[in-house]
N, C-alpha and C positions, 0 to 999 in steps of 0.2 A: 680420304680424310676421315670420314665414318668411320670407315671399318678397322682403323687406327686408333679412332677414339673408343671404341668400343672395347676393341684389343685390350688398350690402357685402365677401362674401367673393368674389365673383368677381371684383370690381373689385380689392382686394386683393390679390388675385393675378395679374392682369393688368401693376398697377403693378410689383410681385414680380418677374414675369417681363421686365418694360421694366429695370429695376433692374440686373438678372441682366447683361442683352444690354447695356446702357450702361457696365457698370463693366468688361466685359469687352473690349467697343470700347476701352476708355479705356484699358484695359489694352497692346492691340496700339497705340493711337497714341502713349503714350510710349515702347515699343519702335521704334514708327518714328522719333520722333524721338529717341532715341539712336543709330539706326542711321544717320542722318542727319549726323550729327557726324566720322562718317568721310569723307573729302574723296575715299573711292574708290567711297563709295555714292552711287550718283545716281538711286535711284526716288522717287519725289514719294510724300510720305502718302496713305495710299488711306483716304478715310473715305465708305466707302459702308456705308449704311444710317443715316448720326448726322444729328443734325436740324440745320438750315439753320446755327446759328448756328457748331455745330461744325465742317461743314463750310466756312462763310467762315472759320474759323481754323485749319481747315488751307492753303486756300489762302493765307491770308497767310503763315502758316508757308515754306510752300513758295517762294514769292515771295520772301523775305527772306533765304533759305539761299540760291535762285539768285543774286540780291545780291551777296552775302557772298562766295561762292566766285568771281563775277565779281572783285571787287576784291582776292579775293587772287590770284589769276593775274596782275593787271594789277601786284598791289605787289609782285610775283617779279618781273617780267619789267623794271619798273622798277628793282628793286633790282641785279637782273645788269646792266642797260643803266650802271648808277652804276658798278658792281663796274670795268668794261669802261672805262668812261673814266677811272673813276681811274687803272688799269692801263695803259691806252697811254699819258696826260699823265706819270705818272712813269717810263715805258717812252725816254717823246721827251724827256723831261728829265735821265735820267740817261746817255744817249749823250754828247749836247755835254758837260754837266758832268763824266763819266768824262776824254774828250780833255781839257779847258781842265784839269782836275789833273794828267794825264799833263804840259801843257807848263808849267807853272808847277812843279814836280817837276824837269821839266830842267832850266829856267831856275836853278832852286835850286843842282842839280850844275854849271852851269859854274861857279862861285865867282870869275863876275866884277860882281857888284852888292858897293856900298860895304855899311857895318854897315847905316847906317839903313836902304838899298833892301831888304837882307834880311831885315830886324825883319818892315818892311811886307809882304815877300813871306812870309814862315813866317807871317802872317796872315791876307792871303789864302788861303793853303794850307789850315790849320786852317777858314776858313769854306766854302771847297770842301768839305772833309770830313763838318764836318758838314752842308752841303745833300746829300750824296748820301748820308750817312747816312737823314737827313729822306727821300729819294727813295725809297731802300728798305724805306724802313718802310710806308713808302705805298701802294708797290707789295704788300709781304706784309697791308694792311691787304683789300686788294680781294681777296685770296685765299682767307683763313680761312671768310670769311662766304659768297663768290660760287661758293665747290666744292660742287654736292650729289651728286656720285657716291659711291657705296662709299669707304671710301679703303681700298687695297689693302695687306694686309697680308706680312709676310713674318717670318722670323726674326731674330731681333737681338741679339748677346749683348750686355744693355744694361752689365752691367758693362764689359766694355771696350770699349763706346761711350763709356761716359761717363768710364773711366782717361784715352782718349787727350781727349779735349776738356780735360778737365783739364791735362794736359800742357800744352796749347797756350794755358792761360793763365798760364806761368812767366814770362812776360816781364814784364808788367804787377805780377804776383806780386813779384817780385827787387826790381823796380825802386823801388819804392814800399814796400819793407820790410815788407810784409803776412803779417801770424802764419797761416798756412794750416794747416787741420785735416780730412784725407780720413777718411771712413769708408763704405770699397767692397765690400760683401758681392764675393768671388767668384759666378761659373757662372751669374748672373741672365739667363736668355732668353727673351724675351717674344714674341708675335707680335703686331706692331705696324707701322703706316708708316714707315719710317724717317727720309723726308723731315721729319714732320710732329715726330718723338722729335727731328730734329737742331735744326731750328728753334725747339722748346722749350727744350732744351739752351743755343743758341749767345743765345738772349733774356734766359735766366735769367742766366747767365755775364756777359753785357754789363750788367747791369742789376746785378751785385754790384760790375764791374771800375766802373761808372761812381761808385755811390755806399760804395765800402767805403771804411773810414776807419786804420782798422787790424788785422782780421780777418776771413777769408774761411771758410769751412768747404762742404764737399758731401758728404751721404751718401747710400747707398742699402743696403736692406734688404730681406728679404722673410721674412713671417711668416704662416703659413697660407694660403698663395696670396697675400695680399696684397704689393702692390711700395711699396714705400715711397722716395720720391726724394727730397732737399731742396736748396737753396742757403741756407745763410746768410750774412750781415755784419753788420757795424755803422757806424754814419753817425758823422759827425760831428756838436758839438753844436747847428752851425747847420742842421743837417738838421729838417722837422717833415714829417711821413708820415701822414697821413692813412689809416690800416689798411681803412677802410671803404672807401674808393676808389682804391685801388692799382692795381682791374683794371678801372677806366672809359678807356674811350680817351681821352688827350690829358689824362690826370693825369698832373703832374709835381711832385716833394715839393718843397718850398720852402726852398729854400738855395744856397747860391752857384754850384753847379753846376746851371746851366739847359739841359745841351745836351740834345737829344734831343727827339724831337718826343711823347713821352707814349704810343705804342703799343706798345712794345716787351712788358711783361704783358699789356696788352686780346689780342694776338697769341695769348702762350700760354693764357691764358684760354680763345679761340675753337678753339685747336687741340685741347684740353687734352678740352673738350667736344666734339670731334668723335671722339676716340676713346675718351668714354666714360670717360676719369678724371676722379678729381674733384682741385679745386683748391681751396687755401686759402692765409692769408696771417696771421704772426702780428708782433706787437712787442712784447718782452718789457720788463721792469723796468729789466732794465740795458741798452735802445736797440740788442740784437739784432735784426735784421727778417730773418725767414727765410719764404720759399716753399716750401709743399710738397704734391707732386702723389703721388695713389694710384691707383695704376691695378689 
């Protein structure tokens, strides 16, 4: 009976100590593999001492991460290869089309075509424009997503960044009777890209100048560190805006005005995200639709 009981507890704690050493392996293999999920960590699971079957699952493990990280190398390197040829096709696209508007622009100032030649010409003209509109959006579409350097920052004073861009939509403003409402905190100075604040700026602007209908509004604030920017309008009532998909590429709201090729927000979206502010999109009761970035 002893030497039974004895048997039992030795064995008991043998199991005990197998127990001990397997939960503690277990331990360091799911630290490996979270350590593994960093795309900088490249040592394979070490499972020495686990029993066979453990071991085949860490080599699969490991197999399947080599994998992985294969094909995202290969889905970067594809996706710059895209980035790069959209870049040069609307690069080789908007040289001729720049000249062919340049001479159809002349043609225009001699003021020697009848009414009807010139109807047809201020039409072609208009469809020039908007293709190299189209061009350059195309081209800004390969950029946002195809840059992974730092983006270099500097000083901005965003208030009279964003005073004078304003300015420079009075024309559109005047012309089209648009009830305009600023509200520009002074002394806001951020450090930020500038390229990437103008390109948001000059998106938002075109995307108010294309769908406002009879109110424009831009403000900017800052309250606890936080920057608060917005653009708003309002559409017309054949306008219908889809709030959920505003910032998918190549959405465009449904109403008589179709120009534009639908990237103009996916742009600030992508840019909006590379430095780290956040972006939203509302439409209120009374058919306000306003954007607004927090950086």
């Amino acid at each position: 009976m002893i030497a039974a009981a004895v048997c039992l507890f030795l064995l008991f704690t043998v199991l005990l100590i197998k127990y001990i050493a397997l939960k503690k392996q277990l331990r360091s293999f799911i630290k490996q593999i979270e350590l593994r999920e960093d795309a900088e960590y490249n040592r394979p699971i070490s499972v020495d001492g686990f029993d066979k079957d453990i071991v085949g699952l860490a080599v699969s493990l490991n197999r399947h991460t080599d994998i992985r990280r294969t094909l995202d190398v290969e889905y970067k390197r594809n996706k710059e290869h895209l980035n790069n040829i959209i870049s040069g096709i609307s690069h080789d696209f908007r040289t001729p089309l720049t000249a062919s508007l340049g001479y159809l622009q002349l043609i225009r100032k001699s003021g020697e075509l009848s009414d009807k030649n010139a109807e047809y010409l201020d039409i072609a003209v208009q469809k020039n424009i908007l293709l190299k509109e189209l061009s350059d959006e195309f081209f800004e579409l390969s950029k946002p997503e195809g840059i992974s350097e730092e983006t270099a920052a500097e000083s901005i004073n965003l208030s009279n960044l964003i005073s004078d861009m304003v300015m420079e939509q009075y024309g559109w403003i005047q012309k089209r009777g648009i009830s305009a409402g600023f509200s520009i905190s002074d002394g806001i100075v951020i450090e930020s890209n500038r390229f990437y604040i103008m390109r948001i700026l000059q998106n938002l602007f075109a995307n108010a100048e294309k769908y406002a209908f009879s109110n424009f509004g831009v403000s900017l604030s800052e309250n606890d560190g936080r920057i608060t920017f917005s653009v708003s309008n309002d559409t017309d009532s054949k306008t219908n805006i889809d709030i959920n998909r505003v910032f998918e590429p190549f959405y465009k709201p449904s109403s008589l005005n179709e120009a534009g090729s639908g990237l103009g927000l996916y742009v600030v979206k992508c840019l909006s995200e590379k430095l780290g502010a956040r972006i939203s999109a509302e439409l209120d009761v009374n058919g306000i639709f306003k954007i607004t970035v927090i950086l």
